[in-house]
C-alpha positions in Angstrom: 3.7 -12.2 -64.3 0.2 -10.7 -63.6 -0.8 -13.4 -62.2 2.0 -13.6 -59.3 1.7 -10.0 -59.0 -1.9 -10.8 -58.0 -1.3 -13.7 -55.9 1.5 -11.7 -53.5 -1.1 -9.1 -53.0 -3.5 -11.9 -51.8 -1.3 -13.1 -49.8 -0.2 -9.8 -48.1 -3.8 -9.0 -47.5 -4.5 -12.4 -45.5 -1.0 -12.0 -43.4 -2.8 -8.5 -42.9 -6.0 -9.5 -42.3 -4.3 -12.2 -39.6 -1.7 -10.2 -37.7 -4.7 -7.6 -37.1 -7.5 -10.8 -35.9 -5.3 -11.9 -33.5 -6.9 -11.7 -29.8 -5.7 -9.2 -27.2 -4.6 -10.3 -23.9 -4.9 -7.7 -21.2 -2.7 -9.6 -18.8 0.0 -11.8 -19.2 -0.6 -14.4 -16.1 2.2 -16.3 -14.1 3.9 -17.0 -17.5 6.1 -14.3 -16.3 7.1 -16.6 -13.6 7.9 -19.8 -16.1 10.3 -17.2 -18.1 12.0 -16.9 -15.4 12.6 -20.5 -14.0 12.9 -21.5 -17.8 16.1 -19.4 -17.4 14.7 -17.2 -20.1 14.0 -14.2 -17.7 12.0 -11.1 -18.8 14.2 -7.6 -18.4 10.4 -6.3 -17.1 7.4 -7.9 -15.8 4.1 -7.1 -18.1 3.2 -3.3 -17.1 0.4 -0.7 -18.6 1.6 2.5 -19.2 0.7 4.8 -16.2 -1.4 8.1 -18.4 -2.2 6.0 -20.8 -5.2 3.7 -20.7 -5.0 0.5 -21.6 -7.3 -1.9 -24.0 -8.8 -3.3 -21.2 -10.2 0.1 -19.4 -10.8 1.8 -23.2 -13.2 -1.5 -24.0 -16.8 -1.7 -22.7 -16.7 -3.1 -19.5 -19.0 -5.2 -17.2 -18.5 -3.4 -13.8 -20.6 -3.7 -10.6 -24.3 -2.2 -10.6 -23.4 0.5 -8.3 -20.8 1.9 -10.9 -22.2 4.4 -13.7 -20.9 3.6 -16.7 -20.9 7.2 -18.5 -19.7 7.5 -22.3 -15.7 8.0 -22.0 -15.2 11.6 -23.0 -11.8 13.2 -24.8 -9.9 14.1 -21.8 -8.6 17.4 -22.2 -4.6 17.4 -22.5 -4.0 20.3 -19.9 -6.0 18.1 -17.2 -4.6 15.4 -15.1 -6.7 12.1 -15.5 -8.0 10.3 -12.2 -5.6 7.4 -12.5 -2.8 10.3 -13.0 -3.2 12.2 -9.7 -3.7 8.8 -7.7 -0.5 7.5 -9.4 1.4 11.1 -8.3 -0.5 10.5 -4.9 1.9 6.7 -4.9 4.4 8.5 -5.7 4.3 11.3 -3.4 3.7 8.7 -0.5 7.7 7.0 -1.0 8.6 10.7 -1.2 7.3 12.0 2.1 10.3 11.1 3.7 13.1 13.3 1.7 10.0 16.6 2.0 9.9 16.0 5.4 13.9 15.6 6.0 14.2 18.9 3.6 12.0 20.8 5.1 13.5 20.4 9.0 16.9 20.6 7.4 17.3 22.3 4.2 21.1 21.2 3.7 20.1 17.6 4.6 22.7 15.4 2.8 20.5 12.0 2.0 23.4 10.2 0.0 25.4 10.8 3.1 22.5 9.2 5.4 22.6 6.4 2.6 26.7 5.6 2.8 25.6 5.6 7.3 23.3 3.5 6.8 25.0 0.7 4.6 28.3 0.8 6.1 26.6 0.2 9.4 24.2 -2.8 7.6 27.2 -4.5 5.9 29.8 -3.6 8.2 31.7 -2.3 5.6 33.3 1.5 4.8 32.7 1.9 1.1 29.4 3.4 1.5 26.7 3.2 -1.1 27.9 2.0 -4.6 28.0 4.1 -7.5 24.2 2.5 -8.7 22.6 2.9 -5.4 24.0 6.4 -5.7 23.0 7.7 -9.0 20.0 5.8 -8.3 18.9 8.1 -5.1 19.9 11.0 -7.1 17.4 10.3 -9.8 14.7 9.4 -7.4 14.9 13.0 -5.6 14.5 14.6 -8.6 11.7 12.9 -9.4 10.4 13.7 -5.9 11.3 17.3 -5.9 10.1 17.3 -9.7 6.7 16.1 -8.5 6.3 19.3 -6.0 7.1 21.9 -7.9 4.8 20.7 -10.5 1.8 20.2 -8.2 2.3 22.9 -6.6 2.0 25.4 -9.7 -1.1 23.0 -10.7 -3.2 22.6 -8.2 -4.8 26.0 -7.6 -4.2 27.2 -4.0 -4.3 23.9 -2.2 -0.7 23.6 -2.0 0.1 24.6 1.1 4.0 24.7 2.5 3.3 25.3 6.1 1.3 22.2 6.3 2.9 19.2 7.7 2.2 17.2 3.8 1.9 19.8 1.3 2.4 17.6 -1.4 -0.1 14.6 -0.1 -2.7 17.1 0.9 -2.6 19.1 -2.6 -2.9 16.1 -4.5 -5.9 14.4 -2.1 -7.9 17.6 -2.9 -7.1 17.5 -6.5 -8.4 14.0 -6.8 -11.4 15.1 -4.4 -12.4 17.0 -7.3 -11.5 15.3 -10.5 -14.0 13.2 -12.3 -13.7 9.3 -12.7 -13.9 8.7 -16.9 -12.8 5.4 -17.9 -13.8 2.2 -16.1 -10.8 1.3 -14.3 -11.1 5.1 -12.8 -14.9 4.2 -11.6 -13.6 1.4 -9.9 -10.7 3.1 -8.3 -12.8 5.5 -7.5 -15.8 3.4 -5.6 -12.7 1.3 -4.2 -11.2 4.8 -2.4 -14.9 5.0 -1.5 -15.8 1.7 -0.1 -12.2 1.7 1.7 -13.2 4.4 3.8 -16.6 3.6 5.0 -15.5 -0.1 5.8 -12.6 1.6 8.2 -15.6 3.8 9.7 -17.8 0.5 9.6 -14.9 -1.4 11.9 -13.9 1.6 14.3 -17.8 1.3 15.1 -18.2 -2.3 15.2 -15.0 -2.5 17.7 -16.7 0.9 20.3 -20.1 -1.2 20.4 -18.1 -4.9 20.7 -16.4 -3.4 23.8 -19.1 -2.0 25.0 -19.3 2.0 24.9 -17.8 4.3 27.7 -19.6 5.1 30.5 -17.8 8.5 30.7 -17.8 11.4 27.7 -14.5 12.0 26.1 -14.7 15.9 28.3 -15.0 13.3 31.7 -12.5 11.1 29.8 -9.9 14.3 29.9 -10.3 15.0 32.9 -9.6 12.3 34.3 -6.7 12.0 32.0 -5.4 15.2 33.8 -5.8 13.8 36.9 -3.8 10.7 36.2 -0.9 13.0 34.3 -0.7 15.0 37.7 -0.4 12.0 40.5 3.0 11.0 37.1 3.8 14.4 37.8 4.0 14.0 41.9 6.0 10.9 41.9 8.9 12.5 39.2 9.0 15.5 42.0 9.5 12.9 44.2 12.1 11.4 43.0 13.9 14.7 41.7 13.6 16.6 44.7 13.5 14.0 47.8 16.6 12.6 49.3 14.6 9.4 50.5 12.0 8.4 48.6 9.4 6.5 50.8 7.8 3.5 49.0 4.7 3.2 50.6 4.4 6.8 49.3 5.1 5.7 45.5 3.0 2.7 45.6 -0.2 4.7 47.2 0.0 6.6 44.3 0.2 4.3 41.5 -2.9 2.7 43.4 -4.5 5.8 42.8 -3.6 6.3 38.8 -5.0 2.4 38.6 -8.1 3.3 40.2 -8.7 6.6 38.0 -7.4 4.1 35.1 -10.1 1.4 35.6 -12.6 4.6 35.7 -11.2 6.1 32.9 -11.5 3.0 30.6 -15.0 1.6 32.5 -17.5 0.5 29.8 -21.0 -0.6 29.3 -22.6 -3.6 28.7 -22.6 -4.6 25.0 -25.8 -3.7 22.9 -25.8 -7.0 21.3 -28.8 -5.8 19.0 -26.6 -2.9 17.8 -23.8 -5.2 17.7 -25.8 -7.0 15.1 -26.7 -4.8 13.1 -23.2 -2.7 12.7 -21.7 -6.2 12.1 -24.2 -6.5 9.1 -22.9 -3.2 7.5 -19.4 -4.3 8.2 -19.6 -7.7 6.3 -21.7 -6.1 3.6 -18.5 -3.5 3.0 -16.1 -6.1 3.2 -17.9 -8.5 0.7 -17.8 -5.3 -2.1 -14.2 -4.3 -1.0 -13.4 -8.1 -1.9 -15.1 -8.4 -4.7 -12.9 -5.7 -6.3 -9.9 -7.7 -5.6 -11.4 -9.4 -8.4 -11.9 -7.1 -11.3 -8.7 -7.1 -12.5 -8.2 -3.5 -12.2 -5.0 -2.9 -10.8 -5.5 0.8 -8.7 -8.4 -0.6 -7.5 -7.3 -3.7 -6.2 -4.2 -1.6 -4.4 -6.4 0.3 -2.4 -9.1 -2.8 -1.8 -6.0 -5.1 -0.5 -4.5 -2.6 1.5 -7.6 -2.0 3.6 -8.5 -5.3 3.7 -5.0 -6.4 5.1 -4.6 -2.9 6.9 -3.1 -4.8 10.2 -0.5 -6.7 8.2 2.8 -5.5 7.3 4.3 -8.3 5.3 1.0 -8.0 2.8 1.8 -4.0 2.7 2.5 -2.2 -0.3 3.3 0.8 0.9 7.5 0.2 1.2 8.7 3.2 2.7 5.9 4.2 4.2 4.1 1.2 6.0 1.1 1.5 7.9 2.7 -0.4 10.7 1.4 -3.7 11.8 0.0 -2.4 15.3 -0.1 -5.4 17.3 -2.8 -3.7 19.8 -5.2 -3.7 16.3 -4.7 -7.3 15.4 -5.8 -8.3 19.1 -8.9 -5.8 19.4 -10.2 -7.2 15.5 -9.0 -10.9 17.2 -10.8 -10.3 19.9 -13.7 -8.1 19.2 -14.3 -9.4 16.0 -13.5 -13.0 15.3 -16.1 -13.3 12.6 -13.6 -11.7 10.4 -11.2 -13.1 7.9 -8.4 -10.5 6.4 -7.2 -11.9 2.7 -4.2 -12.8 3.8 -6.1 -15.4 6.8 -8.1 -16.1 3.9 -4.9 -17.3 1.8 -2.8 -19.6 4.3 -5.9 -21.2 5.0 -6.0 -22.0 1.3 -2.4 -22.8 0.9 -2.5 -25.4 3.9 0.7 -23.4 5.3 1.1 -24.1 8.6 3.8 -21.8 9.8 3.6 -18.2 10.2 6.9 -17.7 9.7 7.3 -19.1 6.6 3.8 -17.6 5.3 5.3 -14.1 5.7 8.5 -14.5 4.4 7.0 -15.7 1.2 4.3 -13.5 1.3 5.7 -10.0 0.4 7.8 -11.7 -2.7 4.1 -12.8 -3.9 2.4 -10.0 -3.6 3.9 -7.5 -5.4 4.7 -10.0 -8.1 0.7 -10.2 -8.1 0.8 -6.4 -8.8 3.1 -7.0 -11.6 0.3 -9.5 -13.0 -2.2 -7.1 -12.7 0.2 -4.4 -14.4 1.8 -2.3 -12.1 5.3 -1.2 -13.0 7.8 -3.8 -12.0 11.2 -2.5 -13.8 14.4 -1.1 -12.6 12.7 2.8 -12.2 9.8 1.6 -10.4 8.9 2.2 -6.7 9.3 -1.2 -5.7 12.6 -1.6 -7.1 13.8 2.1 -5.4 12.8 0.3 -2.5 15.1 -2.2 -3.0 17.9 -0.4 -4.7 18.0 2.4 -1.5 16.4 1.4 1.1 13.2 1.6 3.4 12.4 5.5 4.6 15.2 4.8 7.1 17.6 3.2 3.7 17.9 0.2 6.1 17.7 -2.9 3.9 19.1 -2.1 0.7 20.4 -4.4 -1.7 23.5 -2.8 -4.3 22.3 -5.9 -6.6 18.8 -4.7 -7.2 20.2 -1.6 -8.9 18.9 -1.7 -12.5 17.5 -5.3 -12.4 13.6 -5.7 -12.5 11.6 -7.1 -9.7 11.4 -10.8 -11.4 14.9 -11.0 -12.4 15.8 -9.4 -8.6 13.7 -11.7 -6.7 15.0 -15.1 -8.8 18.8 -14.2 -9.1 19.5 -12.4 -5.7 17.2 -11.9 -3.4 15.3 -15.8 -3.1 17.1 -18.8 -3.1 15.8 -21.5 -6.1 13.5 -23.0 -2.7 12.3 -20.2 -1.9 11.3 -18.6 -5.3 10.0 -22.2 -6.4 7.4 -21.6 -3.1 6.6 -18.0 -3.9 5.8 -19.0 -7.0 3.2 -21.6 -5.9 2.4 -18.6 -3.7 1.8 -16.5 -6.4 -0.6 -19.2 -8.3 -3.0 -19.7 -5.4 -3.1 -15.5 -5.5 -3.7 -15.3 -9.6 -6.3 -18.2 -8.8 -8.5 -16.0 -6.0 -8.0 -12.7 -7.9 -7.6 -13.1 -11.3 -9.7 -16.4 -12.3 
């Protein structure tokens, strides 16, 4: 009897001693997407706990030379972390739009914009469903949650007659918090880096064109001038039975003429060209190389510079930085030694058509940020994107209520084709940033 008393024990210990041995994976790779055409589809995509670091940033990291790598010290529980007040600042960025609405108009009824909206989308008279509904409900308090918190936290920089009290608050708060763990320091040099690459391009582009000839006071003036000859010909028209045509015309010659002296530039400094083209590629090649860390914050703000002038690769849902069209041709035409990521990645796909790069595109990339452990379940910004709408609730889906973004994206929103392709989409992506 002792002796199978003895032997149980034994074996509990090595069961013990196994469970505890076995390796940690700190992200699941496109095995999410296998689940899901397996039929065996994951209620939420592999996600990291937003406060709370994970093994992966607790571990002793190898991180890029310019990076300190300081002891991680016991954060202090009445303290926001880094990684919390950048994931408030996310936050606070999809809730702009109901501050911005409340504060013009404090009985502003949202749910009501909501039931506009979709009855106008589906041509139907139902309004919002009882999902969408409860769904925008929840995510305005969360919204309005998140400002009264900040503002009784963050010590006099909340400021309510500024257009972004929220935004601005927050910004300064990070400004001044301290970068522990190692996914932190690379957020942090990514914030960094992402803002002297945008001054790095705004100075390549003035030199590539050549810089003006006049000063911005001459520039002004002459502004004035052309805003005065607008000003004649709407008197003209608003105060003149006949208007005379040769009249008009002389005078749009003259705004053309003040236009062309206006905008008149000097000859390119090619040496200087050279040189600022240096510090641009330098920047970009340490913005890209943190696509590459596997740090998830830090790879959000990398990409999103990186691919500033592309909407579809945007992951900023109800907020977009518009694709300006006038940007694309300016880096096209100023500076055609660059290639975005997204360039970068239909070149490596072989994808031909533009069309059908982008409509794949978006599906991919946020199901890369679910890879890299971003929240993809049914509370999550991307899915409140989905559920209500864009800032404007134009192009919500009732179906995404409560679903994840895999199981959305496979059951509703893509057809088998098309999330067969994003899928293949979505390997080529965990291939050039997560090897």
């Amino acid at each position: 009897m002792k002796k199978a008393g003895l032997l149980l024990l034994i074996l509990a210990a090595m069961l013990f001693w196994w469970l505890q041995s076995e390796p940690n994976s700190p992200r699941k790779s496109s095995a999410v997407i296998n689940q899901v055409s397996k039929g065996n589809s994951p209620t939420q995509a592999p996600r990291k706990s937003p406060h709370k670091p994970s093994n992966q940033e607790s571990e002793t990291q190898t991180i890029p030379a310019q990076i300190e790598q300081e002891p991680t010290q016991a954060a202090d529980e009445s303290e926001r972390s880094y990684l919390d007040i950048f994931h408030d600042i996310r936050l606070a960025q999809t809730c702009e739009r109901f501050y911005l609405r409340q504060a013009s108009q404090a009985d502003y009824d949202h749910l009501a914009d909501l039931d506009n909206v979709i009855n106008g989308q589906y041509q139907i008279t139902t309004g919002a469903t009882t999902a969408q509904a409860d769904a925008l409900e929840q995510y305005i308090d969360d919204c309005f949650q998140l400002a009264q918190t900040v503002s009784q936290r963050t010590n006099g920089f909340y400021d309510p007659q500024i257009q972004s009290p929220v935004l601005f608050a927050l910004e300064q708060e990070l400004a001044q918090a301290k970068p522990q763990t190692a996914a932190e320091q690379h957020l942090h040099r990514s914030l960094v880096l992402a803002d002297q690459w945008q001054q790095s391009l705004d100075q390549l582009l003035q030199t590539s064109q050549g810089a003006f000839v006049h000063t911005r006071e001459e520039q002004r003036a002459l502004q004035q001038q052309i805003d005065e000859l607008h000003a004649q010909i709407t008197q003209l028209y608003q105060f003149t039975d006949q208007v005379s045509n040769e009249d008009v015309a002389a005078i749009y010659e003259q705004i053309q003429q003040l236009q062309k002296l206006k905008n008149q530039r000097q000859a390119v400094d090619s040496q200087l060209r050279e040189q600022q083209l240096a510090t641009f590629q330098s920047l970009t090649t340490q913005l890209q190389q943190l696509l590459t860390r596997g740090y998830l914050d830090a790879y959000l703000t990398a990409i999103n510079a990186l691919d500033a002038n592309n909407q579809q690769a945007n992951y900023q849902l109800f907020a977009p930085n518009m694709a300006n069209e006038e940007s694309k041709r300016l880096m096209t035409t100023f500076v055609p030694e660059y290639q975005s990521p997204t360039q970068q990645l239909m070149t490596i796909t072989g994808i031909q058509d533009q069309q059908v790069f982008d409509l794949l595109l978006r599906p991919a990339s946020l199901l890369m940020m679910c890879l890299l452990g971003d929240d993809c379940g049914p509370d999550s910004i991307y899915m409140r994107f989905y559920c209500t709408g864009d800032q404007y609730h134009r192009d919500s889906h009732a179906e995404a209520c409560g679903l994840s973004l895999v199981d959305f994206y496979s059951q509703h929103y893509l057809s088998p084709n098309q999330w067969q392709d994003v899928s293949d989409l979505l390997a080529q992506m965990e291939q050039a940033y997560a090897p």
